[in-house]
DSSP file (Angstrom, degrees, kcal/mol; ACC not computed):
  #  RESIDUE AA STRUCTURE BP1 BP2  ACC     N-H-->O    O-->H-N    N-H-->O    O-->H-N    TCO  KAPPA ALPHA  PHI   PSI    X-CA   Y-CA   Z-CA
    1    1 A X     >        0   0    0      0, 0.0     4,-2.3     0, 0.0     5,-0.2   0.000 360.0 360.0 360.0 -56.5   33.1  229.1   -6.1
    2    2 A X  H  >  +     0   0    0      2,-0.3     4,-1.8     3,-0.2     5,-0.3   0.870 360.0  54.7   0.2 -72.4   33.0  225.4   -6.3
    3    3 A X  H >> S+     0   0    0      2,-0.2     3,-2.4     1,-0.2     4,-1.3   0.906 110.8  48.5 -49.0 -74.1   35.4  225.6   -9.7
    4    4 A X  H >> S+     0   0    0      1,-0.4     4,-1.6     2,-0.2     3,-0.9   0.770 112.5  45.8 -51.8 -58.6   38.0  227.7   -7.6
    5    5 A X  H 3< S+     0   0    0     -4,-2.3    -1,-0.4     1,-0.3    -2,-0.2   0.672 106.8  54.0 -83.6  -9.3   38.0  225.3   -4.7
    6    6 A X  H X< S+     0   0    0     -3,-2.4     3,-0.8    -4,-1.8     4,-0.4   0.897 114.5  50.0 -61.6 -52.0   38.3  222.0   -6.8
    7    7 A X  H << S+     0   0    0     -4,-1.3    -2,-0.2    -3,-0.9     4,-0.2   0.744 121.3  34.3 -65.3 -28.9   41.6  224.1   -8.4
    8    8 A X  T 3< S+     0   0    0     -4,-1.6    -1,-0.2    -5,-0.3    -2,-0.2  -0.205  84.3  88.3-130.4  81.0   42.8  224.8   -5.3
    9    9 A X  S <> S+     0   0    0     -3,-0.8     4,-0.6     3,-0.1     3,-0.1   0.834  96.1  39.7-110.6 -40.7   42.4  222.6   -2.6
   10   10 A X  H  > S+     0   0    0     -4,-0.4     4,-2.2     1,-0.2     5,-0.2   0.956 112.0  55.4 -55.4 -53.8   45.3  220.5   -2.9
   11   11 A X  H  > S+     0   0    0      1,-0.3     4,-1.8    -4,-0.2    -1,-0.2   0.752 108.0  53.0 -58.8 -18.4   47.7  223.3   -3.8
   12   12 A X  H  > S+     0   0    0      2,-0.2     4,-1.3    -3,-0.1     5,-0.4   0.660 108.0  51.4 -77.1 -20.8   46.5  225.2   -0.5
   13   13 A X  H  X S+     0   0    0     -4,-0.6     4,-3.1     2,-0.2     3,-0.2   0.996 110.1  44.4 -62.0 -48.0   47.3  222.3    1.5
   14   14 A X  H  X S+     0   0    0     -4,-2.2     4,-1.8     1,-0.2     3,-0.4   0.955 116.0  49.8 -66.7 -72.1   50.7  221.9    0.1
   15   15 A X  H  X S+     0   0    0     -4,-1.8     4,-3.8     2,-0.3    -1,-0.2   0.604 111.4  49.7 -63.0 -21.6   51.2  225.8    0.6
   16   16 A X  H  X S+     0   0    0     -4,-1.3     4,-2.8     2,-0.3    -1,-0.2   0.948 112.0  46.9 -77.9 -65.2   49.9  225.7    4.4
   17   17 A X  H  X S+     0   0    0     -4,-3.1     4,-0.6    -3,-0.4     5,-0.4   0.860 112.5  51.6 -53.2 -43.2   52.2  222.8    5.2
   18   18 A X  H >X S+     0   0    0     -4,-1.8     3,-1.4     2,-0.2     4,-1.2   0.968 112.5  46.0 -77.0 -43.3   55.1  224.8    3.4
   19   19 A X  H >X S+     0   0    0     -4,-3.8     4,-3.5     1,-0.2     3,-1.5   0.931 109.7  50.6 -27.0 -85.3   54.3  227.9    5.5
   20   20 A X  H 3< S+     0   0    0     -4,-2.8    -1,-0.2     1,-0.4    -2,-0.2   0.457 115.7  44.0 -50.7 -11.8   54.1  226.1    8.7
   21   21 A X  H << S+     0   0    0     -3,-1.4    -1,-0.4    -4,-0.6    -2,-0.2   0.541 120.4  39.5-119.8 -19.2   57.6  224.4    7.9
   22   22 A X  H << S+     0   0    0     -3,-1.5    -2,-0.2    -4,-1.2    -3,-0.1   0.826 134.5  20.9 -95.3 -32.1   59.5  227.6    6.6
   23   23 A X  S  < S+     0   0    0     -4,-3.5    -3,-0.2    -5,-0.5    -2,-0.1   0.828 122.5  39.9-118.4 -15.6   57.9  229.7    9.1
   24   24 A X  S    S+     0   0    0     -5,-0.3     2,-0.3    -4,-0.2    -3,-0.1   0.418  92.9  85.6 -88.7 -13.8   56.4  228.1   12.5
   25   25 A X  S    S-     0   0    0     -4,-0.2     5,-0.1     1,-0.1     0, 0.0  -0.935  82.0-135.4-112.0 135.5   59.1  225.6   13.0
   26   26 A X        -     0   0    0     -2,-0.3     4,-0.4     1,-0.1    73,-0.1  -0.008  25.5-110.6 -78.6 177.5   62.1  227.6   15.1
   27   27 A X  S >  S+     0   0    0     71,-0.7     3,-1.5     2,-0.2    -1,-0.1   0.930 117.6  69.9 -49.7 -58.4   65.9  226.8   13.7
   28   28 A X  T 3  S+     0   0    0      1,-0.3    -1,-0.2    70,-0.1    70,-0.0   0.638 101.9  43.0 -48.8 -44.5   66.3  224.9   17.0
   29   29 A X  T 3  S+     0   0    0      2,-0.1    -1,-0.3     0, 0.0     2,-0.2   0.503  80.8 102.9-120.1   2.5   64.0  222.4   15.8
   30   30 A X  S <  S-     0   0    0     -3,-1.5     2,-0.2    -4,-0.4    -9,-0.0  -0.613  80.4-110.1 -53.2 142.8   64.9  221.7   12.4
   31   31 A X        -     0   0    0     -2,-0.2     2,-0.7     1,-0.0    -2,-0.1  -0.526  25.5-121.7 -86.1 141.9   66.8  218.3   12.2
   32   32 A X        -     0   0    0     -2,-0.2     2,-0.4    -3,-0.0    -1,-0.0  -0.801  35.4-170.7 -80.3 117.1   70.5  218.6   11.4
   33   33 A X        -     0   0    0     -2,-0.7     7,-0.2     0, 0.0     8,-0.1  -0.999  31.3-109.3-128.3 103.2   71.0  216.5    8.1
   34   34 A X        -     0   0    0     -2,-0.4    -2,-0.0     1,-0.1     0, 0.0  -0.039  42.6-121.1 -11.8 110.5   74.6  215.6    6.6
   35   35 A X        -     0   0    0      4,-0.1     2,-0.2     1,-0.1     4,-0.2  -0.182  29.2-166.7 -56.7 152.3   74.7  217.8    3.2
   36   36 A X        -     0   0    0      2,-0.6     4,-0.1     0, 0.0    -1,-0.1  -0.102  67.5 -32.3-122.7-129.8   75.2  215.6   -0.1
   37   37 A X  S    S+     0   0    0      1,-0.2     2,-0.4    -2,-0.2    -2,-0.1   0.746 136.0  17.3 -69.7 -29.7   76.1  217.4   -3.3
   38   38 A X  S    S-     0   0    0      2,-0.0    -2,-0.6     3,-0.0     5,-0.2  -0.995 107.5 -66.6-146.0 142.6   74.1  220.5   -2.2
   39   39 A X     >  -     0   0    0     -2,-0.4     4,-1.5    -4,-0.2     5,-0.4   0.113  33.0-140.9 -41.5 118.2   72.9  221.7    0.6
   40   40 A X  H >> S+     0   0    0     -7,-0.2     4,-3.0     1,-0.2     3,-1.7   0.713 105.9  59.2 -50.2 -33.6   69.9  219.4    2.3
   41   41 A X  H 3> S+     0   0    0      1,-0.4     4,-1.3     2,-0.2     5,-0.3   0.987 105.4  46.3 -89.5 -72.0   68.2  222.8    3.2
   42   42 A X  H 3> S+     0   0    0      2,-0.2     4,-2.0     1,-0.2    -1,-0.4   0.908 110.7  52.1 -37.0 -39.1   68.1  223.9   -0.4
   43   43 A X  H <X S+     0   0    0     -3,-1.7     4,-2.5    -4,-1.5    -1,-0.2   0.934 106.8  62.8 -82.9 -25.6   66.7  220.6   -1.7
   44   44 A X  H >X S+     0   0    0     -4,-3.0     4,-2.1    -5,-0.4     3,-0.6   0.869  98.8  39.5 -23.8 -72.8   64.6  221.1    0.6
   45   45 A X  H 3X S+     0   0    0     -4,-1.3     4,-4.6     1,-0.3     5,-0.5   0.826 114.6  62.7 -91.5 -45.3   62.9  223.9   -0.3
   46   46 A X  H 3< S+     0   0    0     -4,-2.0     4,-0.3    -5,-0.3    -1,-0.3   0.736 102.7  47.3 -23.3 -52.3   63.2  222.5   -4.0
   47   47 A X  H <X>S+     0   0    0     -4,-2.5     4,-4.3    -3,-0.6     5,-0.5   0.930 112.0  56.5 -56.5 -62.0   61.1  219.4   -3.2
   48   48 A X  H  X5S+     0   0    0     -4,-2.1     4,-1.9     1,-0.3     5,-0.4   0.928 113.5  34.9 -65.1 -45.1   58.6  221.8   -1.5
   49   49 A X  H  X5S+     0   0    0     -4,-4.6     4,-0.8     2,-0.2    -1,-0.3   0.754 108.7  61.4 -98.5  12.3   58.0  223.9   -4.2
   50   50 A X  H  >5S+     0   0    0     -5,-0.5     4,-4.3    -4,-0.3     5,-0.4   0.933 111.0  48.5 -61.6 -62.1   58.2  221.3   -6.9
   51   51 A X  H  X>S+     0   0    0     -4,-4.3     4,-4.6     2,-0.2     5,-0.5   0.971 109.8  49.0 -33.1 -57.5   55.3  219.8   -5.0
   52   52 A X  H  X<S+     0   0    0     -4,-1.9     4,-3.0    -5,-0.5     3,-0.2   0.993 116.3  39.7 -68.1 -59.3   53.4  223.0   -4.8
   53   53 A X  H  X5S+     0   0    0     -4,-0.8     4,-1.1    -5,-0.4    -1,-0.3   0.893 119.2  58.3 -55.3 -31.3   53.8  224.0   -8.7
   54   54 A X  H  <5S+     0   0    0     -4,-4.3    -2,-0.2    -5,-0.2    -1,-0.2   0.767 107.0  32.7 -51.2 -41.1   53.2  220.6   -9.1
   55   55 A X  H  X5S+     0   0    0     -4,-4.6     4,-2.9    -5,-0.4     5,-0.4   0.907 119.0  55.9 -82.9 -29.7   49.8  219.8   -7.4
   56   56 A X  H  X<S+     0   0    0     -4,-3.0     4,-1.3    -5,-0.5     2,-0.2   0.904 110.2  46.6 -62.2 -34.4   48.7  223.6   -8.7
   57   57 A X  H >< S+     0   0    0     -4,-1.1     3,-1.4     2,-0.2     2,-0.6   0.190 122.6  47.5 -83.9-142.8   49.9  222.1  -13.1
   58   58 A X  H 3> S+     0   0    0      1,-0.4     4,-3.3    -2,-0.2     3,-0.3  -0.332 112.4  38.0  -1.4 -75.7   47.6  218.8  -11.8
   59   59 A X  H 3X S+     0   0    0     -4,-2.9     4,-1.3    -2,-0.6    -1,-0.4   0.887 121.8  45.6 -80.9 -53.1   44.8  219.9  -10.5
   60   60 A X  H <X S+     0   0    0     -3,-1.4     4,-1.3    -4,-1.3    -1,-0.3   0.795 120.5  35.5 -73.2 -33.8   44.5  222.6  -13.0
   61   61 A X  H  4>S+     0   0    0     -3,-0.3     5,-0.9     2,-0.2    -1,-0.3   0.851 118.3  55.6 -83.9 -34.0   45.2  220.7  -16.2
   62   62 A X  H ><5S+     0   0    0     -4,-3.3     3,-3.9     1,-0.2    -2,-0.2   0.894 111.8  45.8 -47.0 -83.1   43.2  217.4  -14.2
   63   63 A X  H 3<5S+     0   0    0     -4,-1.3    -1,-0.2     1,-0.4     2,-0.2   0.818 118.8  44.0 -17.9 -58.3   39.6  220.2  -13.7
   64   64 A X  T ><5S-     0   0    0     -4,-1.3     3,-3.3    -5,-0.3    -1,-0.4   0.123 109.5-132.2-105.8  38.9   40.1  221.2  -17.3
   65   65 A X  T < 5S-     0   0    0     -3,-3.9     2,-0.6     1,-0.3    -3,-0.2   0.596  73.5 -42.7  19.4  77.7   40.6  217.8  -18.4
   66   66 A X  T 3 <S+     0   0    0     -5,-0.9     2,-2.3     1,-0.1    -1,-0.3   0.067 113.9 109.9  60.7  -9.7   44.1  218.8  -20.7
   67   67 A X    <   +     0   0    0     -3,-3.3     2,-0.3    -2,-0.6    -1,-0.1  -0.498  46.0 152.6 -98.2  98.3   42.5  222.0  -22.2
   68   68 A X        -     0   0    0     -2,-2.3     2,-0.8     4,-0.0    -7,-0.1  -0.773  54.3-124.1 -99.5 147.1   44.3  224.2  -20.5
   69   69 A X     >  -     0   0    0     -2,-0.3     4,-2.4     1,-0.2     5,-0.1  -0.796  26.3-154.9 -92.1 134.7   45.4  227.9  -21.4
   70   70 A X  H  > S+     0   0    0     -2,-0.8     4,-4.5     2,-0.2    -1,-0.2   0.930  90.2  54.4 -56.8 -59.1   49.3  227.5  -21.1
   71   71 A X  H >> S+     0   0    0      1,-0.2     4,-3.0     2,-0.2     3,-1.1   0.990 115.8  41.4 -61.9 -68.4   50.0  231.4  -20.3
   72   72 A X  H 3> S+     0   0    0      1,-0.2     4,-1.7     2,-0.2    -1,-0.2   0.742 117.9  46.6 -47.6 -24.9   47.3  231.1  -17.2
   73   73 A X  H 3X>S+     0   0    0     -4,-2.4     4,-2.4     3,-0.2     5,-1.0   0.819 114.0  44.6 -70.8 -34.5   48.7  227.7  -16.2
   74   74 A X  I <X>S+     0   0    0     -4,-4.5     4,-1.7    -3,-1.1     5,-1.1   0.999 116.1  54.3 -78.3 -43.7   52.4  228.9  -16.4
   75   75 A X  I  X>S+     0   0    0     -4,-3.0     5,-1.0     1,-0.2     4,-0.8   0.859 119.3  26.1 -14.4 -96.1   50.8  232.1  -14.4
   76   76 A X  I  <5S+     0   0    0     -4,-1.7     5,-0.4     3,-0.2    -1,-0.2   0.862 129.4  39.5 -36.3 -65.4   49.1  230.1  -11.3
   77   77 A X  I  X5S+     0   0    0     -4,-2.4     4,-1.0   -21,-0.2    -3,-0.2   0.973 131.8  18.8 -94.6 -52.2   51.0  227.3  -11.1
   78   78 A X  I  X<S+     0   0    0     -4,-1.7     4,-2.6    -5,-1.0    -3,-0.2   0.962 124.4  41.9 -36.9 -80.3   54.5  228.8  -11.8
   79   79 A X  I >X<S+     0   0    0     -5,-1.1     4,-0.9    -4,-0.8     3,-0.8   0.921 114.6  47.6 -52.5 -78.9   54.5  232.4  -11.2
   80   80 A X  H 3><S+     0   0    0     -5,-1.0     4,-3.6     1,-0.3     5,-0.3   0.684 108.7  57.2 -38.0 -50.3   52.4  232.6   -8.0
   81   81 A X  H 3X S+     0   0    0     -4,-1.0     4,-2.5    -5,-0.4    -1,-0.3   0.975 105.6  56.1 -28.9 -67.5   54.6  229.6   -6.4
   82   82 A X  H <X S+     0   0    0     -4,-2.6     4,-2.6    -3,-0.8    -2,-0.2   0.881 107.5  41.0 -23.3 -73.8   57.3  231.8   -7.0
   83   83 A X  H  X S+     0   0    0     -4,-0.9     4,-1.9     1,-0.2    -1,-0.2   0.894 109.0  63.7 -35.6 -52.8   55.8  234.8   -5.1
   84   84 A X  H  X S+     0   0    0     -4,-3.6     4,-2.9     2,-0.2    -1,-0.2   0.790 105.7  40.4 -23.2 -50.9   54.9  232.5   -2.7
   85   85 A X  H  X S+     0   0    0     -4,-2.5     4,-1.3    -5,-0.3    -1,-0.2   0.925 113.9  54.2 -74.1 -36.6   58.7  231.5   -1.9
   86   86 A X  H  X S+     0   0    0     -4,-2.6     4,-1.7    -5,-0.3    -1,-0.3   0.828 109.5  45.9 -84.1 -30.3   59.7  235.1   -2.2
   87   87 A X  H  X S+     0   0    0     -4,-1.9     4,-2.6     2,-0.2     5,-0.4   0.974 116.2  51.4 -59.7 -53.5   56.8  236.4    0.8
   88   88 A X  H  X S+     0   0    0     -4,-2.9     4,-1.1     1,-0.2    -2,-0.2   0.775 105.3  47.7 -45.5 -36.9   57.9  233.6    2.7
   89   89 A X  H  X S+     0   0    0     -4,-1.3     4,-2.2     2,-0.2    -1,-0.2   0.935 120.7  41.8 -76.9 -46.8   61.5  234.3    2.5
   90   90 A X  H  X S+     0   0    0     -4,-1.7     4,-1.6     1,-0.2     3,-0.3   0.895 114.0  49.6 -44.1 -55.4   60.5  238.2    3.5
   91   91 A X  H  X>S+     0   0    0     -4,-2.6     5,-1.8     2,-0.2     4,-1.5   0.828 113.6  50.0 -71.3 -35.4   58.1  237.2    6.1
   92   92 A X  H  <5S+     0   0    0     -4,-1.1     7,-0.4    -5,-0.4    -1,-0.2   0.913 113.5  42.9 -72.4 -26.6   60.9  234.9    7.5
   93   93 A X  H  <5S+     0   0    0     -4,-2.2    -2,-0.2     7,-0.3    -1,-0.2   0.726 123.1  33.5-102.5   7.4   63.4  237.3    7.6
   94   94 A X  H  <5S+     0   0    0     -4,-1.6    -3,-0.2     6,-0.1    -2,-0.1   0.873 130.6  24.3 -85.7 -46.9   61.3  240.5    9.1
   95   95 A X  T  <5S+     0   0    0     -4,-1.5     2,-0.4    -5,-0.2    -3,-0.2   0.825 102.7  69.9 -89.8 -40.9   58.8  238.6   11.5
   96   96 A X    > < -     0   0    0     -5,-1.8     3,-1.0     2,-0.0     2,-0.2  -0.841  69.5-146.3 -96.8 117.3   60.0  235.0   12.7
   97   97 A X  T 3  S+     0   0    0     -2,-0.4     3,-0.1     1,-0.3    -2,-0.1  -0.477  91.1  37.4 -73.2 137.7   63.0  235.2   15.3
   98   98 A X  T 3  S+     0   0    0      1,-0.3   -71,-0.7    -2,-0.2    -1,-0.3   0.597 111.0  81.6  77.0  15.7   65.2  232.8   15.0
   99   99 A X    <   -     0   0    0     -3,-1.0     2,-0.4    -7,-0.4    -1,-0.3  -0.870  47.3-176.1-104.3 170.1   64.7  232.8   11.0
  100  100 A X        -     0   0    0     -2,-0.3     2,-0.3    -3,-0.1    -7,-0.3  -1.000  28.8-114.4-138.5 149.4   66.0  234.6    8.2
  101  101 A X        -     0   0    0     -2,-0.4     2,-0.3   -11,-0.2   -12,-0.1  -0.844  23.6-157.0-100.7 168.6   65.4  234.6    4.9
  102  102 A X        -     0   0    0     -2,-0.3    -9,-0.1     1,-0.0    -2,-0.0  -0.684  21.7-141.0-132.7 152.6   68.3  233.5    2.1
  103  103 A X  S  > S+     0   0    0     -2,-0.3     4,-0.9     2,-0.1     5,-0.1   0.100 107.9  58.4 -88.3 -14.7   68.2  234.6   -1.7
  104  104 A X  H  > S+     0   0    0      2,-0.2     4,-2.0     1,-0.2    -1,-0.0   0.850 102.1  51.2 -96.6 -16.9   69.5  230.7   -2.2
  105  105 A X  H  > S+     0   0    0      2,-0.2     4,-1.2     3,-0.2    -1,-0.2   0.488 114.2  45.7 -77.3 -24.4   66.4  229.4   -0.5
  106  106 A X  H  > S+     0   0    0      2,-0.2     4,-0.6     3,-0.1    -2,-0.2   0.686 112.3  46.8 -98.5 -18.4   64.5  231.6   -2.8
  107  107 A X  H  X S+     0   0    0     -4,-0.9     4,-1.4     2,-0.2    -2,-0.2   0.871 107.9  56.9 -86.1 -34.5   66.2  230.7   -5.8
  108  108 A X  H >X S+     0   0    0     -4,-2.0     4,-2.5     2,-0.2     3,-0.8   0.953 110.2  47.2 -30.0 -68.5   66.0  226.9   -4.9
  109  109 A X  H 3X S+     0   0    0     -4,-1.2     4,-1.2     1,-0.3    -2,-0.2   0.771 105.2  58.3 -67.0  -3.2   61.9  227.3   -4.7
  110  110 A X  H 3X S+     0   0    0     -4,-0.6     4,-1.2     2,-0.2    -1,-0.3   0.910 113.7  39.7 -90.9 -29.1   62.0  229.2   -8.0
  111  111 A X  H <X S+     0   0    0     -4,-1.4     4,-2.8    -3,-0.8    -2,-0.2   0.896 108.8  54.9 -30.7 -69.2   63.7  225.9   -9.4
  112  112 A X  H  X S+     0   0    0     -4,-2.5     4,-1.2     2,-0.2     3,-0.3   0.980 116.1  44.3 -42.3 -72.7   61.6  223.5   -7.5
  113  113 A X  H  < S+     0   0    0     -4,-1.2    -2,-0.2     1,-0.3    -1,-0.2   0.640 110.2  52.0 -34.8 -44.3   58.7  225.7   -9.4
  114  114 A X  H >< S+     0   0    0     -4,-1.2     3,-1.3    -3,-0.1     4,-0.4   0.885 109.1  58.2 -79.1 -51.7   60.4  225.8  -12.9
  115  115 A X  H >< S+     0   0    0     -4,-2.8     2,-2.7    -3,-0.3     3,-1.5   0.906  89.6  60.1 -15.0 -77.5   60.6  221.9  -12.6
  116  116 A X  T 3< S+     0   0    0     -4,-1.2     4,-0.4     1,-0.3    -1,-0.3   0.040  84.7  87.2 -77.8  30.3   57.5  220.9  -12.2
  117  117 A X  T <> S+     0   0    0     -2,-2.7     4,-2.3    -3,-1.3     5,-0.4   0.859  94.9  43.0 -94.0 -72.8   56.7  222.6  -16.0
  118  118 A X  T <4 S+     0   0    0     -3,-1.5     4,-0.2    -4,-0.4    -2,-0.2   0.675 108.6  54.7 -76.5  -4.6   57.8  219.3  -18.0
  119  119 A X  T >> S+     0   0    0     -4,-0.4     4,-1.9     2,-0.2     3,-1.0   0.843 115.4  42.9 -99.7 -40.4   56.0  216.7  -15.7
  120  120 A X  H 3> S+     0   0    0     -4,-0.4     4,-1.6     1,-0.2    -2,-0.2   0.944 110.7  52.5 -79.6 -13.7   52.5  218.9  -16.3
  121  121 A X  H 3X S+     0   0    0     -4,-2.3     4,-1.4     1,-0.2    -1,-0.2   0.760 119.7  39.7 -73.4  -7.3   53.0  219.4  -20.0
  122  122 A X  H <> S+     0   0    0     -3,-1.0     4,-1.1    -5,-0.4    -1,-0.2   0.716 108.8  54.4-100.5 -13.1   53.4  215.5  -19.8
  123  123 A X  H  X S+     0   0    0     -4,-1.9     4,-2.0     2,-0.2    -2,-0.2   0.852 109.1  55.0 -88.1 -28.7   50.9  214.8  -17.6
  124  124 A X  H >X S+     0   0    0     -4,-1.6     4,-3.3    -5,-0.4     3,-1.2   0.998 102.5  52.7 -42.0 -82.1   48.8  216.7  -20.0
  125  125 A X  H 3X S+     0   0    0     -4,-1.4     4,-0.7     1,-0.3    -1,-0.2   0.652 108.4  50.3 -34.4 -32.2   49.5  214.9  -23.0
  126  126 A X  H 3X S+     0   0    0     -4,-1.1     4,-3.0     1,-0.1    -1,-0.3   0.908 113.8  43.1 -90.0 -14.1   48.7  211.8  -21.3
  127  127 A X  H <X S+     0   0    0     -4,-2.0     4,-1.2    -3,-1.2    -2,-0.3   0.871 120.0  45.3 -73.6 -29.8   45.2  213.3  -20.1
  128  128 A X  H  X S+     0   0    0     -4,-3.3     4,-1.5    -5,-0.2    -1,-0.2   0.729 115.1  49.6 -74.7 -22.7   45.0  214.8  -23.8
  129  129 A X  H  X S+     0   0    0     -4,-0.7     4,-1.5    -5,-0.4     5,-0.2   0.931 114.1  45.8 -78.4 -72.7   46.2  211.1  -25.1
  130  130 A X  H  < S+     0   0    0     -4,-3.0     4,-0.4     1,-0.2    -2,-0.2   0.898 107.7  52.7 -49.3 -46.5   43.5  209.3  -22.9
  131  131 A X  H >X S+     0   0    0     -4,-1.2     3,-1.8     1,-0.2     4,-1.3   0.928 111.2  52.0 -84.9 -45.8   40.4  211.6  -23.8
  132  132 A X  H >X S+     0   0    0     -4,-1.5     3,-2.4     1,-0.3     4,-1.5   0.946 103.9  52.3 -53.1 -60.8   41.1  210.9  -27.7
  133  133 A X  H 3< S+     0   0    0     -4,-1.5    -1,-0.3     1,-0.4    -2,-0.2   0.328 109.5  51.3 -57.6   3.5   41.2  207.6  -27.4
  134  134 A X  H <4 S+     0   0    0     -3,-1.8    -1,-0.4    -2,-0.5    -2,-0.2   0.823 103.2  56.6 -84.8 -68.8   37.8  207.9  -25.6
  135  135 A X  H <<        0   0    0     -3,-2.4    -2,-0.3    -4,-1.3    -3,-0.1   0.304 360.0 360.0-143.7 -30.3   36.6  209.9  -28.3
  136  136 A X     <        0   0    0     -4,-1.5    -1,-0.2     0, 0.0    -3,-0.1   0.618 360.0 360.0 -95.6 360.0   37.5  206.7  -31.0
């Protein structure tokens, strides 16, 4: 039990906080933001799950200090985000008045989520880089 919650303690935080901002916060109180090349709502949701696949590829390749199995990392850290985005978007558009869910808002977090794949295979490599050099 101890292993599990060391692997996810950050990545629940980050998921808790992305609930609570996708689903707790009305429309009415989001802040109205000037768009840039793409909609801020969308980068939003990008950011948020880059973060989340991100701290879940950290903390998992950090715990197993770089030996990580790839297919279970891409699983957990990837896949599940994924789900994640896509219950939220459901839950937003059945339960919470005054939300909806968007298919671009889910396809945004599936981005954010596919991102954050080359910063943990590099953040690997340097944890796999450090431990040799340890080891000489």
């Amino acid at each position: 039990m101890a292993k599990f919650l060391k692997y996810t303690t950050l990545p629940l935080i980050v998921a808790i906080v992305i609930f609570y901002l996708c689903c707790l916060i009305t429309g009415d109180d989001v802040p109205e933001i000037d768009d840039f090349f793409i909609p801020f709502d969308k980068f939003a949701h990008f950011m948020m799950y880059l973060g989340l696949a991100g701290s879940a590829c950290f903390s998992y390749i950090f715990f197993a200090k770089g030996r990580v199995i790839i297919l279970r990392m891409l699983f957990f850290c990837i896949l599940l985000p994924i789900l994640y985005g896509g219950l939220i978007e459901l839950v937003q558009h059945y339960y919470f008045a005054g939300r909806s869910g968007d298919w671009y808002d889910f396809l945004a977090d599936a981005l954010g989520a596919f991102t954050a794949i080359p910063f943990a295979l590099f953040f690997r490599k340097l944890i796999l880089r450090k431990q040799l050099k340890e080891q000489i």
